[in-house]
N, C-alpha and C positions, 0 to 999 in steps of 0.2 A: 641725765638724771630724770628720771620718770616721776612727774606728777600727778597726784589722782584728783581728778573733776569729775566734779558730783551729777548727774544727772539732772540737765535742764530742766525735765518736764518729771512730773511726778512727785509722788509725795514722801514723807520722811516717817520717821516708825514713828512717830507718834499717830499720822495721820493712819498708815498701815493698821497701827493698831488699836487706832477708834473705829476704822470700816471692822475690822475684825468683831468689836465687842459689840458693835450694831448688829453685825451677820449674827451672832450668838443672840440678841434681843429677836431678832425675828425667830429662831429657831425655837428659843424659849416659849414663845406665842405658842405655838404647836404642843406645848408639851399636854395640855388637859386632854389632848384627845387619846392618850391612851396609850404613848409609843412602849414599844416591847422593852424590857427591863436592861437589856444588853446597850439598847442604843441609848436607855436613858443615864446608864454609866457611863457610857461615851460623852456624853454632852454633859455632864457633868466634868467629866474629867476638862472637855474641852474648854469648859467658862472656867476652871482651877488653872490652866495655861495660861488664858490673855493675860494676867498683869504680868508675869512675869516674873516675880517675886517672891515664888515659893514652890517648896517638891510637892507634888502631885501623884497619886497612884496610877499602876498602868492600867488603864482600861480593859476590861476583858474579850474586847471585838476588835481583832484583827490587828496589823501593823501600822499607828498614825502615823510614821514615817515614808510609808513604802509610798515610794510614786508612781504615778501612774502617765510616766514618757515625759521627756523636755522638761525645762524649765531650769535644767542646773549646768550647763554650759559654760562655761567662761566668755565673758563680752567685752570686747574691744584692749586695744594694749596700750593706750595713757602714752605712747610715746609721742610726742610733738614732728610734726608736721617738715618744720624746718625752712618753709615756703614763704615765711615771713623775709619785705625788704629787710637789709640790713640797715641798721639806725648808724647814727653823725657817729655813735658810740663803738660800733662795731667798724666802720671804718676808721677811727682813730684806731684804736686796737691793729688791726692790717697793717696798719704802718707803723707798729711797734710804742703805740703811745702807751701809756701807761701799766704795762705788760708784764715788766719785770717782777721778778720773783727773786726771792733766796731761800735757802731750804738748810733743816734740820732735820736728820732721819728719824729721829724718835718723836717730834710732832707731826712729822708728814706721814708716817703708820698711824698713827691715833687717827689721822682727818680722814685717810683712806679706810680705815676701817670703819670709820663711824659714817662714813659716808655710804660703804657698802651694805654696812645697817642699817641705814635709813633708805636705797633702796628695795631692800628686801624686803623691809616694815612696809612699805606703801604700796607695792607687790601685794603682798597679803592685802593689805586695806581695801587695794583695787576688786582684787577677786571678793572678796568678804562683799562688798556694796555691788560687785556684778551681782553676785549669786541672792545680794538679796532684795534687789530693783529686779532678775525676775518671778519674783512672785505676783508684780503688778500684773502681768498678764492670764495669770491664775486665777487672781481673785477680781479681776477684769472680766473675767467669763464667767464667777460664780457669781456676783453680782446684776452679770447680766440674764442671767437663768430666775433670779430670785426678784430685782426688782426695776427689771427695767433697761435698758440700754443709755437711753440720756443720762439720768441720775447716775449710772454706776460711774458713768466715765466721768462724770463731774467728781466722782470721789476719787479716782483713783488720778487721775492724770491735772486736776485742779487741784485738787487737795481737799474740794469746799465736802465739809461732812454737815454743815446745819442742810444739804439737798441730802447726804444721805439720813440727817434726823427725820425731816420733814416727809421722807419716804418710808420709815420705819413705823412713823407716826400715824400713816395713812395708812399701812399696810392692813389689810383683811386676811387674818390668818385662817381662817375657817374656810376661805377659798383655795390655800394653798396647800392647807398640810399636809398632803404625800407628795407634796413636790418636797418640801423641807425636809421630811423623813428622809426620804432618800438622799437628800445631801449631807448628811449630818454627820458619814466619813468622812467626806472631801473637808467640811468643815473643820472638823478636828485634826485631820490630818497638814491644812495648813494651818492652824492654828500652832500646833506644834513645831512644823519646820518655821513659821515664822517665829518662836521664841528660838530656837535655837542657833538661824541664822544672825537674828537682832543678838543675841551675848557674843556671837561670833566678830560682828561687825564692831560691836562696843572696847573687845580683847584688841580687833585691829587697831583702835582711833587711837587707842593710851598706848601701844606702843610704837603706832609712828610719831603720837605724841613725843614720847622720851626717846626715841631715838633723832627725833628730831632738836631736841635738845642739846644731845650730846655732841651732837655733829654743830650746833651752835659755839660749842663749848670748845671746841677744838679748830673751830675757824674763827675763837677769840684769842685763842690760843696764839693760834700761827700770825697772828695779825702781824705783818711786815713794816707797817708803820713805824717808823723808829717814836712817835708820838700820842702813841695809842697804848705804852703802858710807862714812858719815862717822862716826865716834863714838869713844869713850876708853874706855879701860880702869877695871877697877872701880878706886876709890881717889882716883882724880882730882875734887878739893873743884871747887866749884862756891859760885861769890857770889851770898847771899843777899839780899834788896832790903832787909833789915834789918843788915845788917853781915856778918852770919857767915856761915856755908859749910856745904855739907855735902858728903859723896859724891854722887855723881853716880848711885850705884846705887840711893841710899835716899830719893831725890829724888821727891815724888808730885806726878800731876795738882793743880792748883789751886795746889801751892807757887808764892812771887813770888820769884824771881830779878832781880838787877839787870841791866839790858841797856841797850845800846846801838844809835840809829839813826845810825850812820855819817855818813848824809848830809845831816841836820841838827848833830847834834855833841849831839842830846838823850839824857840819860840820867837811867832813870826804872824802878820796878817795872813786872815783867812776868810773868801767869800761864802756869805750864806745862799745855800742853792736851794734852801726851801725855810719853808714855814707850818708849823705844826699847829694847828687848832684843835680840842677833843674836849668836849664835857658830858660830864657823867660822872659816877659814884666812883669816887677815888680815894683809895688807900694813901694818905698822907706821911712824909716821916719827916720830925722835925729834930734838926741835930744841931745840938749845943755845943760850941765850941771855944776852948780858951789863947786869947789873942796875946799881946802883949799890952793890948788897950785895956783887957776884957772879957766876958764874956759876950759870944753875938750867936746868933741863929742863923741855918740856912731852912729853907721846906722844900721840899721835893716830893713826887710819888715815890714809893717804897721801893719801882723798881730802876729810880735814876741812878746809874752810875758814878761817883767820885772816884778820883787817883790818889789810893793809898801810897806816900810815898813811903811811909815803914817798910810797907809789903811789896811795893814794886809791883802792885797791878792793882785792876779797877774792879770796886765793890760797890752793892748796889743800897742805898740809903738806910734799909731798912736791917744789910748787914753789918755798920759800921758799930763797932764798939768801942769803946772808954778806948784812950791811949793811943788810936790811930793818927796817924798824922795827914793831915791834906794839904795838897802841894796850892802855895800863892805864887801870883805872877812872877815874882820877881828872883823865884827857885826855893824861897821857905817856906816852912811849913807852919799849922795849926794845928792844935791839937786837940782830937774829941774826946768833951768831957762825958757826954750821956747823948742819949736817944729815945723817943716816944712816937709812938704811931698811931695815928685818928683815921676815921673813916668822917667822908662827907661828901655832899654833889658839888661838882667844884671845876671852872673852867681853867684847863693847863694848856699852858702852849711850851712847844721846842725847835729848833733850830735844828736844821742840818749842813753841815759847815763843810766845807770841800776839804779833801785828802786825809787831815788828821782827823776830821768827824770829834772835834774838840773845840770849849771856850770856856770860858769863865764868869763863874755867878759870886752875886755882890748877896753878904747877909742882908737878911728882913730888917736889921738897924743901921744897915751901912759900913759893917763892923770889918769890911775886908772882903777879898775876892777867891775861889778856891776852882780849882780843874774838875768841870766834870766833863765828859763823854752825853755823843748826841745821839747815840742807839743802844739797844737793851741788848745784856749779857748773850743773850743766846736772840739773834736778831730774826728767828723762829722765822724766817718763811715755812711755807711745807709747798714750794714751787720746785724747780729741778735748775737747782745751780748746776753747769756739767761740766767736767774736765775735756781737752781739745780730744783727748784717746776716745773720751765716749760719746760726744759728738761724729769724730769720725767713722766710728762703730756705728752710730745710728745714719750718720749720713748716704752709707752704704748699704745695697742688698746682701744677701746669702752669696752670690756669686762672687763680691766686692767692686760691683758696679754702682758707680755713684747712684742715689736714688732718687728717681724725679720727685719732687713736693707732692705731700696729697691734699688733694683741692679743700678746701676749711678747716684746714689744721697748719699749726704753726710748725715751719720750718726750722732745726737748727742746723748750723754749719760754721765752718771753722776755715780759720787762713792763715799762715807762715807772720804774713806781716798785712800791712795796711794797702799796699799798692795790690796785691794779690785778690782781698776782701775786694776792695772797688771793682776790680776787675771781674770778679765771681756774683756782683750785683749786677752789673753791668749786662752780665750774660744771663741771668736767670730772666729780666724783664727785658730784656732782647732790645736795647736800646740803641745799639751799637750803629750807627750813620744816621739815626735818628735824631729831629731836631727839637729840642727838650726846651726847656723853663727853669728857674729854681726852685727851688722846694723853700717853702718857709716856715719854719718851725713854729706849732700852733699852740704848745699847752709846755709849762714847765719854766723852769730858771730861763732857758734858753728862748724864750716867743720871741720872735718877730728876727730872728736872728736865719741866712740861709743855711741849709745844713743837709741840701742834696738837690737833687737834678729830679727831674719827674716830668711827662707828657704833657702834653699843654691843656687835654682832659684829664690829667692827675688818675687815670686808672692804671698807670704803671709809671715804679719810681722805684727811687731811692732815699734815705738819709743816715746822717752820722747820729750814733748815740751812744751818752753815757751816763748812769745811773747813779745819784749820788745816794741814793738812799741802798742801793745792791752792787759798790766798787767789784765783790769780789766776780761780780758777773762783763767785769772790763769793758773797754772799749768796741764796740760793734757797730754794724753796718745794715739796718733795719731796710727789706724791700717789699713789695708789693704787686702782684697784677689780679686786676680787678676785670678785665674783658671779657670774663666768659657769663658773665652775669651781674645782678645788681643782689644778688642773695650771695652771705656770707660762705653760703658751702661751695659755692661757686669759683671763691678768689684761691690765690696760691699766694703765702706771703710767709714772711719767717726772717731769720736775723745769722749773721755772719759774725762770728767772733773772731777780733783780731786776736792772736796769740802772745802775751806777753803785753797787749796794751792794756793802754792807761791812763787816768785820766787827762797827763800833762799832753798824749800823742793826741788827745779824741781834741782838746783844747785849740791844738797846732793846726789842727784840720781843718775846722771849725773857722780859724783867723783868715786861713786860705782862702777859705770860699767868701769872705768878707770884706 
């Protein structure tokens, strides 16, 4: 993605177009001396340009547009460098930390396309602020013709205009006037391209403005978080796989939670592999429901899922109405009597709970326990979940020769089974009689756990992984070499998917090397 950076040195349209209205104050000096009728139209028209703010007649001397050589070029291409070390961050990444994705095809077009709109918007932006930083060196020279070489550059490349006041103020016009007369197209005629580059530049900012927006709006969209648009409020108990409950906020990785898989009807302990934190402006839904106690409350954001058990699938808070029933621990139901939804800033937390991605929340009065689901209906990655066909399809050239990795882009690949995966890491970082170390798992449910083999300089390795927040992205085999550089475009690194694993195989493996 292409960023546009603004020009270190030099000044902005404001400053542009105070030198501008000064070079007009000097030219104005000149005017008692008598200039010819034509050019006092011109300068006329020229002091109706600088603000900027209103139509003007067209002068009747000549083309204020037409230039006269350079100055409209395009300058420099905003792409980055890429020669930056790679950070702690980029090498976690390599080794497949925190990487995973899931995808939805109809949020993953919106981000691509608003993605490609906002490069194209900042394209434009870029050109717009080239073409209108060179005029510095136009009015760099006319300045320097009219008053002076020090002061001009102070205005133009400082910005400072109290040197170009202080030089206006001094000026003796009665010594210059045909020097000013004759400048008095050049004048006008930048004066003109500079308003019409400055509306140009201004058209650029508001729409990389809003398209930069919109591409916000679609990487809030796609947010993979399963806790970043479903979750409860602190205070909401949560059932333990041992009987009892706790808050939902003081809830750690590895606790077992009682959960539920729906579409068996089994109910069984389940470990939490993470822990969701998020605040911010949240749509709130509070669903009233009738007990055999009572009436009790649950709250959730509008888009936490419950298990309709009328309906036999899961609905999201905000679509539950009158007469549904929500499944309790113990296989009965409750029944919803009504529903209301608030907006407020409000810190929520959630759970992600291994295999069924299920537990159970206690009403706001303690009124009972009901099934919900610990990821949102549509779990909107817009990354590239792939099938093994189209991994293999990409793993291969046109010829159908496997394809070697390209150095700073991430690898995918595929394997029959697990002993295949290990073997195909194995060979990608060339480890084979080499005498390794373990790898030790640095970030996630899993720290401090071993979960692969790596050189004893850790620039080439391996390890096992598996994603509880992206199951359908299964069990794989994350590698990495780092030797040809300490820059990220340098490394070859990418991920092996076992075929038909899971998380019980990734678990198995995990124990082995333990």
């Amino acid at each position: 993605m292409r960023w546009v950076r603004r020009a270190e040195a030099g000044a902005g349209k404001v400053e542009y177009g105070t030198v501008l209205l000064l070079v007009a104050a000097v030219t104005a000096a000149v005017i008692g001396f008598g200039l010819p009728g034509d050019v006092r139209a011109l300068l006329d028209r020229s002091m109706c340009l600088v603000p900027g703010d209103q139509e003007c007649e067209e002068a009747a001397a000549g083309d204020p547009d037409e230039d006269s050589g350079g100055g409209d070029d395009e300058s420099g291409d905003g792409e980055e460098s890429g020669d930056e070390e790679a950070s702690e961050e980029d090498i976690l990444a390599a080794e497949g930390y925190g990487s995973e994705e899931s995808y939805d095809p109809e949020l993953a077009e919106d981000l691509e396309e608003a993605e490609s709109d906002l490069e194209e918007a900042e394209e434009e932006l870029e050109e717009a602020q080239s073409e209108f930083d060179d005029l510095k060196d136009e009015l760099l020279q006319l300045l320097k013709e009219l008053i002076g070489l020090e002061d001009a550059e102070k205005c133009i490349t400082e910005g400072d205009i109290v040197a170009c006041i202080w030089t206006v103020v001094g000026f003796a016009p009665w010594g210059k006037a045909a020097k000013v007369a004759k400048k008095i197209p050049t004048i006008a005629r930048l004066i003109t391209k500079w308003r019409r580059r400055s509306g140009r530049l201004d058209d650029a900012e508001e729409a990389a403005d809003n398209a930069r927006g919109r591409r916000d709006d679609a990487l809030e969209a796609c947010d993979i978080s399963p806790g970043g648009r479903n979750s409860f409020p602190a205070g909401t108990s949560v059932l333990l796989a041992g009987g009892g409950s706790e808050a939902i906020e003081d809830i750690e990785v590895h606790d077992r939670v009682l959960a539920t898989d729906p579409s068996t009807g089994q109910t069984r302990p389940r470990s939490v592999t993470d822990t969701i934190t998020t605040t911010g402006s949240k749509t709130l839904t509070r669903v009233t429901v009738q007990t055999p106690r009572g009436g009790a409350q649950f709250t959730a954001t509008d888009h936490h899922r419950f298990w309709v058990e009328s309906h036999q699938e899961w609905t999201e808070a905000g679509a539950l109405a009158p007469g549904d029933e929500l499944r309790t621990p113990d296989g009965g139901t409750v029944t919803v009597f009504g529903s209301g939804d608030f907006t407020q800033r409000q810190t929520v937390h959630n759970l992600t709970v291994a295999e069924t991605h299920s537990y159970y929340v206690g009403a706001d009065d303690g009124g009972g326990y009901v099934l919900v689901h610990n990821q949102n209906q549509n779990p909107g990655g817009c990354g590239g979940e792939k099938s093994p066909e189209r991994l293999e399809q990409e793993r291969r050239n046109p010829d159908g020769n496997p394809e070697k990795p390209q150095k700073g882009k991430e690898h995918d690949d595929w394997a029959p089974n697990e002993q295949a995966a290990l073997d195909r890491a194995e060979q990608r970082v060339n480890l084979a009689g080499e005498e390794t170390i373990e790898h030790t798992q640095k970030i996630g449910p899993w720290e401090g756990f071993t979960s692969g083999r790596q050189t004893a300089d850790g620039k080439r390795g391996w390890r096992l992984d598996f994603d509880p927040n992206n199951p359908d992205k299964g069990y794989h085999i994350n590698w990495w070499d780092r030797t040809d550089g300490k820059k990220r475009k340098d490394w070859e690194y990418g991920s092996i998917h076992v075929q038909d694993g899971d998380e019980d195989a990734f678990i198995r493996a995990l124990e082995e090397l333990n």
